[in-house]
Every structure is written in C-alpha cells, then in structure tokens.
PASEBA-1860 file (N, C-alpha, C; in nm, 3 decimals):
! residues 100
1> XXXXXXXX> 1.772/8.763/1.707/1.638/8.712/1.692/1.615/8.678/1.545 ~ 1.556/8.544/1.526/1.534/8.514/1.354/1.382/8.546/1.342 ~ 1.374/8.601/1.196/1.242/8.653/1.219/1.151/8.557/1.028 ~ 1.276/8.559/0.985/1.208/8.471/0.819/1.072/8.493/0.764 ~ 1.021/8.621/0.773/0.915/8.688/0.741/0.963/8.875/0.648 ~ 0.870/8.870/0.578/0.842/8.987/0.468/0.817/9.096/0.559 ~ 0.909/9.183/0.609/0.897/9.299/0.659/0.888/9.413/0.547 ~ 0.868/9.546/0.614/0.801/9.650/0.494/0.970/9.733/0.447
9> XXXXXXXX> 0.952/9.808/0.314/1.098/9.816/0.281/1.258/9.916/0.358 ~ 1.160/9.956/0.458/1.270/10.071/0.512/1.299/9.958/0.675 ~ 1.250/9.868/0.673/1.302/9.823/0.798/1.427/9.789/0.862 ~ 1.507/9.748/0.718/1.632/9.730/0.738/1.700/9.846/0.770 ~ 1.663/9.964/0.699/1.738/10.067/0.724/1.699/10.111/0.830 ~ 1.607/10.110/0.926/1.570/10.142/1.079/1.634/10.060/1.172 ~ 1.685/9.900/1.167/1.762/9.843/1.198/1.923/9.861/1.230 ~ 1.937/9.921/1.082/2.089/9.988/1.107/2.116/10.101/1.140
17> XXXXXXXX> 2.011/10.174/1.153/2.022/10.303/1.224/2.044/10.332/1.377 ~ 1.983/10.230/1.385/1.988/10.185/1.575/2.136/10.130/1.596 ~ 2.224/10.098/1.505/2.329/10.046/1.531/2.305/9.897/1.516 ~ 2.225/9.852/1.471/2.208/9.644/1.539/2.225/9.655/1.376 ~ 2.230/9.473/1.365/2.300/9.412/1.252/2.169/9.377/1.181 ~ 2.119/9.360/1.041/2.033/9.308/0.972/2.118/9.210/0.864 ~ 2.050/9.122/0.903/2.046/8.993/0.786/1.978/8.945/0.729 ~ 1.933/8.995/0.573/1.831/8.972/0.484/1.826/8.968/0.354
25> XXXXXXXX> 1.779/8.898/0.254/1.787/8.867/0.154/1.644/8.925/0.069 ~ 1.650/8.929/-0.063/1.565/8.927/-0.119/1.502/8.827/-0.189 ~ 1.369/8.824/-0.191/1.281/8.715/-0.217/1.264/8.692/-0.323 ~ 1.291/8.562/-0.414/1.277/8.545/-0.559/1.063/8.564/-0.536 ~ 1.009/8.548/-0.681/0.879/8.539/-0.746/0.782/8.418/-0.607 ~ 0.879/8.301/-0.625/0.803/8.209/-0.529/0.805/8.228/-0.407 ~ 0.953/8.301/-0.311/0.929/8.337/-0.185/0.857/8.418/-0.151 ~ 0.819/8.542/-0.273/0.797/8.671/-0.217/0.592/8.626/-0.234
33> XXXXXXXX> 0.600/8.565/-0.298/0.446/8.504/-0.312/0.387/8.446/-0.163 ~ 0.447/8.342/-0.144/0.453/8.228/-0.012/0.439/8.336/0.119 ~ 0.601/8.454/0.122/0.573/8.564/0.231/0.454/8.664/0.221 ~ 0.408/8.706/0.116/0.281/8.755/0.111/0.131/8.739/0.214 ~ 0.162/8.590/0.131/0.017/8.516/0.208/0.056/8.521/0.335 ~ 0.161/8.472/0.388/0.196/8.455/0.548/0.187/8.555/0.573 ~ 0.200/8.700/0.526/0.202/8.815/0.592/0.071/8.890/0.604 ~ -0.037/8.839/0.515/-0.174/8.885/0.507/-0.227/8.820/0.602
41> XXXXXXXX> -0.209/8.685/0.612/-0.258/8.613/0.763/-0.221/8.643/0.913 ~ -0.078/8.704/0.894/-0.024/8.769/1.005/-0.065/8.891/1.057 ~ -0.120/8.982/0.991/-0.196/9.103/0.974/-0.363/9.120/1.010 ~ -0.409/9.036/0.964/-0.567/8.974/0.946/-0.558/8.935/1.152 ~ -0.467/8.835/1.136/-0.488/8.762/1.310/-0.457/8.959/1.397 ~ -0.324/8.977/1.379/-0.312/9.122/1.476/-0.430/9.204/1.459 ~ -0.522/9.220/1.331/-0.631/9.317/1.345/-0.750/9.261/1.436 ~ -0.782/9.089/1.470/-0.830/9.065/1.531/-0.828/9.070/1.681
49> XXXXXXXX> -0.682/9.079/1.710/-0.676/9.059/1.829/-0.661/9.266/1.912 ~ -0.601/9.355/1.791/-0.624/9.490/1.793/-0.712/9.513/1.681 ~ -0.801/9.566/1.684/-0.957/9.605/1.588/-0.919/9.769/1.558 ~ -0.767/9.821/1.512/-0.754/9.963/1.526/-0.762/9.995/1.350 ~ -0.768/10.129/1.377/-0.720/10.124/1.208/-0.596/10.138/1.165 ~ -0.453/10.167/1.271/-0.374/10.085/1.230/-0.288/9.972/1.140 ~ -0.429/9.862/1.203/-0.420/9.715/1.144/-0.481/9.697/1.020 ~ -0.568/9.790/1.024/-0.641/9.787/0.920/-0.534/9.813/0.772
57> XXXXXXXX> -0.456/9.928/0.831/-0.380/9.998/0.693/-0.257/9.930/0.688 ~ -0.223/9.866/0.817/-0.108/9.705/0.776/-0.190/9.592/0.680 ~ -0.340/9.568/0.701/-0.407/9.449/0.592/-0.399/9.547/0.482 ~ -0.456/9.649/0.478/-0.453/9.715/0.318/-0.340/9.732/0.223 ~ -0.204/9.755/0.373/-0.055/9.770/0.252/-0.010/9.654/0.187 ~ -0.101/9.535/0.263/-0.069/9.404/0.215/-0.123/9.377/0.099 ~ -0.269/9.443/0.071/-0.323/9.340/-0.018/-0.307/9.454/-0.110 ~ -0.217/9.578/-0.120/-0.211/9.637/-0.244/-0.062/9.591/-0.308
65> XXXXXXXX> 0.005/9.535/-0.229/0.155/9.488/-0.275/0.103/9.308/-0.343 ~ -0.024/9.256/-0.270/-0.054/9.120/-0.326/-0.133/9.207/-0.477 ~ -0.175/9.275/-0.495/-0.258/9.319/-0.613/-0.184/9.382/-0.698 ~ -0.064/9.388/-0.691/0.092/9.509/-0.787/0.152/9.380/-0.826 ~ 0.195/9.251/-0.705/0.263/9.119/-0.735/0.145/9.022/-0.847 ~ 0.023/9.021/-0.802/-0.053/8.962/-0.943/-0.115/9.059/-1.044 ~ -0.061/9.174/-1.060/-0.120/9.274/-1.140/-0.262/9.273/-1.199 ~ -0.351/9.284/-1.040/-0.451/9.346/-1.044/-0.475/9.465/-1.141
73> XXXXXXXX> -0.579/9.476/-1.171/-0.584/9.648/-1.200/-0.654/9.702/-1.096 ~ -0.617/9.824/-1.044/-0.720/9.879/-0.942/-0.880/9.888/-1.045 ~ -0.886/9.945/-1.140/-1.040/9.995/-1.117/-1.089/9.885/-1.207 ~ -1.029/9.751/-1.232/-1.071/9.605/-1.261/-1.132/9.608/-1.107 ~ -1.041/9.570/-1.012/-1.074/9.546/-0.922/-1.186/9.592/-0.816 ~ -1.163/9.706/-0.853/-1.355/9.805/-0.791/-1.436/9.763/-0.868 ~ -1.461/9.759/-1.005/-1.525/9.723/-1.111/-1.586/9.590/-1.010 ~ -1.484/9.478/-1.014/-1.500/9.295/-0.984/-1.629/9.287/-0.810
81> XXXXXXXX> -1.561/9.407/-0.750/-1.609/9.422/-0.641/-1.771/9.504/-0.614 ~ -1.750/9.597/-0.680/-1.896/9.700/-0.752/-2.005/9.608/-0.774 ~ -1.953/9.485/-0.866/-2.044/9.404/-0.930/-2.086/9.255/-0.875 ~ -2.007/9.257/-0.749/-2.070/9.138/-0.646/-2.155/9.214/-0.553 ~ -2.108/9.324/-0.530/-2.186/9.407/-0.425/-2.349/9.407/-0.494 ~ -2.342/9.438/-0.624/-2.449/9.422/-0.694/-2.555/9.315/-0.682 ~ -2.424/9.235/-0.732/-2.522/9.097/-0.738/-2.550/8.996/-0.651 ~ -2.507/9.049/-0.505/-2.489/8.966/-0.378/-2.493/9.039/-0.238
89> XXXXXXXX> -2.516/9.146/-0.246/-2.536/9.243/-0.154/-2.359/9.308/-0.087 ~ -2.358/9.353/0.011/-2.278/9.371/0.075/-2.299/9.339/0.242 ~ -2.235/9.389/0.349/-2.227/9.330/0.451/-2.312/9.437/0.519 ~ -2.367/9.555/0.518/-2.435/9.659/0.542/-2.529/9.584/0.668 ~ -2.613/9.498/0.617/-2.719/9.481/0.660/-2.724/9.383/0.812 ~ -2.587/9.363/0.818/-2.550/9.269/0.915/-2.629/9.090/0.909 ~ -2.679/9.056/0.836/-2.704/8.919/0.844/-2.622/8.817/0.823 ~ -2.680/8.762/0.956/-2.629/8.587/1.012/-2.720/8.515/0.949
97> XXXX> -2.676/8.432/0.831/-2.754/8.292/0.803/-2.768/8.178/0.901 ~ -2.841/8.136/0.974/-2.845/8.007/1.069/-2.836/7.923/1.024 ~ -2.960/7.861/0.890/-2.940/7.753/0.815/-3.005/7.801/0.678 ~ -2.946/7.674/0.596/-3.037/7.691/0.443/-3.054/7.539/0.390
END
C-alpha cells in the first residue's frame, strides 16, 4: 500500500515489528513543510467526521510539530492568542453573524 504522507515517528518501527516491510524517507525543509499542512488538513477532516478527543490530540500533535518547524514560541504564542481573545472575543458566546 503507498501511503506518501507524514506519519508520526515510531511508525516505522511498529511496521517492522509486525514483520511487513517499510519504505520511507526523510523529508527535506520543503517536504516536511508541504506534509505538515497536508497532515493538519488530514486531521482537522478525521476530527470532523469523529468529534473525539482523540482527534483532537492528533490536530494538537500537529500544530505543535507546525509551531517547533516555524519556531513559534509557546508563551509568544498564548501571549498572540490572550490578546485576540482580548481584542475580539472568543467563541464562548456561540454567535452566528447572518449579515453585516
């Protein structure tokens, strides 16, 4: 089976443990960027279609390996987030805009 997607790092070795063959390479700067995004979108769709928290902590392992690959800072990043919540609310309140 070809699979040409960013699996997580022990997979290969669960592969060969079972006895089956793995064939995989490592991703230069631009692949591992490109598989990222495809893999945050891949993650995002499965949490939609399962709503578990699971999926949830497959989107989160994603976007902390996308935030280590553009060297985020974490408490930049609470900081960036703290201060929209501020200045734009958060989702708490549940509102649907109809029109503006």
């Amino acid at each position: 089976m070809q699979y040409n997607k960013l699996v997580r790092d022990k997979v290969v070795e669960i592969i060969k443990n079972k006895g089956e063959k793995a064939i995989f390479h490592i991703a230069d700067e631009s692949e591992y960027w490109e598989k990222l995004q495809e893999k945050l979108k891949e993650e995002v769709d499965e949490f939609i279609k399962d709503p578990s928290i699971g999926e949830v902590s497959d989107i989160l392992e994603v976007i902390e390996a996308i935030c280590e690959f553009k060297n985020f800072d974490k408490s930049e990043l609470e900081s960036v987030k703290n201060k929209k919540a501020e200045d734009r609310g958060k989702f708490e309140k549940r509102i649907i805009l109809d029109e503006s």
